[in-house]
C-alpha positions in Angstrom: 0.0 0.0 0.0 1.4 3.5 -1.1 -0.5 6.3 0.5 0.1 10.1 -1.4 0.3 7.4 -4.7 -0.6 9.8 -6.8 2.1 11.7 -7.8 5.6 12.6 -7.1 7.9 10.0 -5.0 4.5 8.1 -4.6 3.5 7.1 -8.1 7.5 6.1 -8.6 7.5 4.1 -5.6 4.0 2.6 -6.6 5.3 1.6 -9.9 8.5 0.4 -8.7 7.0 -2.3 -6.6 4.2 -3.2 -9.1 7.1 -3.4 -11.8 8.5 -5.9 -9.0 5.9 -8.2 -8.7 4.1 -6.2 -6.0 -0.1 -5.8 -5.7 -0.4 -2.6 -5.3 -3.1 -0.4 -3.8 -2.9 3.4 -4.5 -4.2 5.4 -1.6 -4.7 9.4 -2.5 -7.1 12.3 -2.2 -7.1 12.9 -6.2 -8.9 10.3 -7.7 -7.4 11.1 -11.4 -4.0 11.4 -10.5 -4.2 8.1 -8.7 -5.6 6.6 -12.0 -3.1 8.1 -14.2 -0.6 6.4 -11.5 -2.7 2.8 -12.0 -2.3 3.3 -15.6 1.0 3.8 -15.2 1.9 1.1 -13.6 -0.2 -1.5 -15.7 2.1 0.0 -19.0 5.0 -1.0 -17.3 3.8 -4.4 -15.8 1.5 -5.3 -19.0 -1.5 -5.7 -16.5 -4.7 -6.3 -18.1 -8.1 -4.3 -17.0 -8.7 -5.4 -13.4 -5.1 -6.7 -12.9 -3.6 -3.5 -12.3 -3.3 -1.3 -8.6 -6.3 -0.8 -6.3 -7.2 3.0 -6.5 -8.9 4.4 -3.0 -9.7 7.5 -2.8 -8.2 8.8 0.7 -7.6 11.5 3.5 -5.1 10.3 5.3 -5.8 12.3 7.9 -9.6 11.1 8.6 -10.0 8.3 10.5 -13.0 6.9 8.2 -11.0 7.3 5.4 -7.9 4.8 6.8 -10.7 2.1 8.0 -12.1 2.3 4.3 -8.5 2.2 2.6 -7.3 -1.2 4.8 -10.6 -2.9 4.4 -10.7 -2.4 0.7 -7.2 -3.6 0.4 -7.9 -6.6 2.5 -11.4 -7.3 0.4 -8.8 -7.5 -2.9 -5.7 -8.9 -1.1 -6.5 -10.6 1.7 -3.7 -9.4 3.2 -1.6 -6.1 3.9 2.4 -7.0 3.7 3.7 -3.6 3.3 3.0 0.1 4.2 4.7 3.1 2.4 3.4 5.9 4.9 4.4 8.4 2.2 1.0 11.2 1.8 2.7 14.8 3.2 2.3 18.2 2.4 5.3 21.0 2.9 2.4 23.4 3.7 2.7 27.4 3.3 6.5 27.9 2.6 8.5 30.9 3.3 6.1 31.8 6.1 7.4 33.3 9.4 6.7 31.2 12.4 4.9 34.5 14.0 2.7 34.3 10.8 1.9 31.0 10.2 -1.6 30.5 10.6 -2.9 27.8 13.0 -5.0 26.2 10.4 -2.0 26.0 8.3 0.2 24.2 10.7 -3.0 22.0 12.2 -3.0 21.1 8.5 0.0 19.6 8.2 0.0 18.3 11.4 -2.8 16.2 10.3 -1.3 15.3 7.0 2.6 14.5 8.2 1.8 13.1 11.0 -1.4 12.3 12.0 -2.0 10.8 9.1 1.0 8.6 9.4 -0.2 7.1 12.9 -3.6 6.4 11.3 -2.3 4.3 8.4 0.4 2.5 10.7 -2.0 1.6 13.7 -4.8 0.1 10.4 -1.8 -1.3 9.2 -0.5 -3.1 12.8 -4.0 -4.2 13.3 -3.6 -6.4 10.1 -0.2 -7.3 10.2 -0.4 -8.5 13.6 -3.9 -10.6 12.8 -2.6 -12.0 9.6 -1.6 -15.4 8.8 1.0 -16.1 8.8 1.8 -12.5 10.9 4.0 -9.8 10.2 4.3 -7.3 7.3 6.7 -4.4 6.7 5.9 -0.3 7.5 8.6 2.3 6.0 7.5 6.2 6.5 9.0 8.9 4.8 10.4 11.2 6.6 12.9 14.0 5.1 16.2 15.2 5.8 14.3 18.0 7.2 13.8 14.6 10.1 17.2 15.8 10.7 18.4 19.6 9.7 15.5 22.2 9.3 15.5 24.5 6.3 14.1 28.6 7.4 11.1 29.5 7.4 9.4 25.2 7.8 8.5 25.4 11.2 5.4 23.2 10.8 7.0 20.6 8.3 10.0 20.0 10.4 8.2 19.4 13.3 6.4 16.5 11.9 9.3 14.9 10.2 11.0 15.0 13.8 8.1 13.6 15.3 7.8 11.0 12.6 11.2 9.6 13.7 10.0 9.5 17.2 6.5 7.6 15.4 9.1 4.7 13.9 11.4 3.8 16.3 8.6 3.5 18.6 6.6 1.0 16.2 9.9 -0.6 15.6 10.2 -1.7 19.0 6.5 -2.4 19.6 6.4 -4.8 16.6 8.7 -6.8 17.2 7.1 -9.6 18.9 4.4 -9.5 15.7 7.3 -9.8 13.0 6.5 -6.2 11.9 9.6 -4.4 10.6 9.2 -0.5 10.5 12.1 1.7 9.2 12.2 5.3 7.4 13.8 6.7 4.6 15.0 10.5 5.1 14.8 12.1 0.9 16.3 15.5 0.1 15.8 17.0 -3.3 14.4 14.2 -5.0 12.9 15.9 -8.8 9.1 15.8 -8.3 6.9 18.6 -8.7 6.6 19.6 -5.2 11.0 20.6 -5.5 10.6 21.8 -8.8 11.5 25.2 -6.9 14.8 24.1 -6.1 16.0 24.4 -9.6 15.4 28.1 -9.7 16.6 28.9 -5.9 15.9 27.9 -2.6 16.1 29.9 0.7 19.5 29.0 2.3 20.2 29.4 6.0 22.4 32.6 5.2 19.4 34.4 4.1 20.4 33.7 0.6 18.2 32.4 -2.1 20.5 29.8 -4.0 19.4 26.9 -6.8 19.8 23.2 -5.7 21.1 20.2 -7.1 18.1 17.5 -7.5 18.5 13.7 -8.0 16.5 11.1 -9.8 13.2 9.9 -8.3 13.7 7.1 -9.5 16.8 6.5 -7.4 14.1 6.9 -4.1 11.8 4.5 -5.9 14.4 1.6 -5.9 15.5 2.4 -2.7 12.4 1.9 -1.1 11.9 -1.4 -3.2 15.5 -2.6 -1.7 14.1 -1.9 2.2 10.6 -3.3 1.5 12.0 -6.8 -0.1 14.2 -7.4 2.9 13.0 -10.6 4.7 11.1 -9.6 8.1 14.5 -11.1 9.9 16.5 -7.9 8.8 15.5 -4.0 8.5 16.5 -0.7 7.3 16.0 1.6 10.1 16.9 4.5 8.7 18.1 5.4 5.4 19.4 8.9 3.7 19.0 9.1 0.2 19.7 12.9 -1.2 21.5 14.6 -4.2 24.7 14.5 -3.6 26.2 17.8 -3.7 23.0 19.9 -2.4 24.4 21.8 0.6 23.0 19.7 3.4 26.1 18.0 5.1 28.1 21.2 6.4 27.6 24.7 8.0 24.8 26.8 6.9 
């Protein structure tokens, strides 16, 4: 299951997996971008009508929403082995923290993380049910989980707080054989960085353009962490362009 499947690092991941062998269910809140991602993904795996990805419609952050996605997937499926807790939102950028609107930041709060914790606790509930039991949960966080940029008050905090999210249902699936990791992306080319080409704000004040990298290159890493057997995980992984200025002073 790829939640935010309908664009971006979600449609690659979505048709990474299906081109390996994966059913795949396309969780979104855009109903046509999720079927151009389904029609995607049955060019590349030659899937007839009815063969390719689930599409479900989806708000990540409503409750109802979550229980409709994970029954509809087990309906099809009969199972749930993997999670990609990937639906976010950036939210207002370039807004001072004094300015931000608390709609704004509930907003994101709802989307980054709340809406992680819903999919993951639907997705435990399976996965700990299940026969045989276990199943695999990677979230994406961002390397802003690690190193904020200015002026992203509300979307670092809930890449923080989504490393706080994994480790603990890490450690609290391990007697069900679930296997939860995270993969931190910076400056992967998707339409939500296509601003980094032209300039982004730089923790000098200065506005500067950023190197991007392949999304592709996410798509296969996430592939690589959710094909692991259940015995071994990827806790944490960094993928980012190489030269973007991330590791050093700002």
């Amino acid at each position: 299951m790829v939640t935010g499947a309908g664009s971006g690092i979600g449609r690659a991941v979505a048709v990474e997996l299906a081109r390996g062998g994966w059913s795949v269910a396309l969780a979104g809140r855009r109903e046509e971008t999720l079927e151009g991602t389904a029609a995607l993904a049955a060019r590349e795996t030659g899937s007839g009508p009815g063969g390719g990805p689930l599409v479900v419609r989806t708000d990540v952050s409503r409750p109802q929403d979550v229980d409709a996605l994970f029954a509809a997937v087990v309906e099809r499926f009969g199972r749930v082995d993997l999670l990609f807790n990937n639906a976010g939102t950036f939210g207002p950028g370039g807004v001072p923290v004094e300015e931000l609107p608390y709609e704004a930041w509930r907003h994101v709060v709802d989307t980054n993380l709340n809406g992680a914790f819903l999919c993951a606790q639907a997705a435990y509930r399976r996965m700990k049910e299940q026969n045989p039991r276990g199943g695999r949960i990677i979230n994406n966080g961002s390397i802003s989980a690690h190193t904020p940029r200015p002026l992203s008050v509300a979307y670092t905090a809930t890449k923080h707080a989504l490393t706080g999210l994994t480790k603990s249902l890490s450690l609290d699936g391990r007697p069900y054989r679930i296997a939860v990791g995270q993969i931190d992306i910076g400056n992967a080319a998707t339409d939500m960085t296509e601003r980094m080409g032209t300039g982004a704000l730089q923790a000098n004040g200065e506005t500067a353009p950023e190197p991007v990298m392949d999304v592709a290159d996410v798509a296969r890493t996430v592939r690589h962490m959710a094909e692991l057997p259940l015995e071994a995980n990827v806790q944490f992984a960094t993928v980012l362009a190489t030269t973007m200025p991330y590791v050093g002073r700002g």
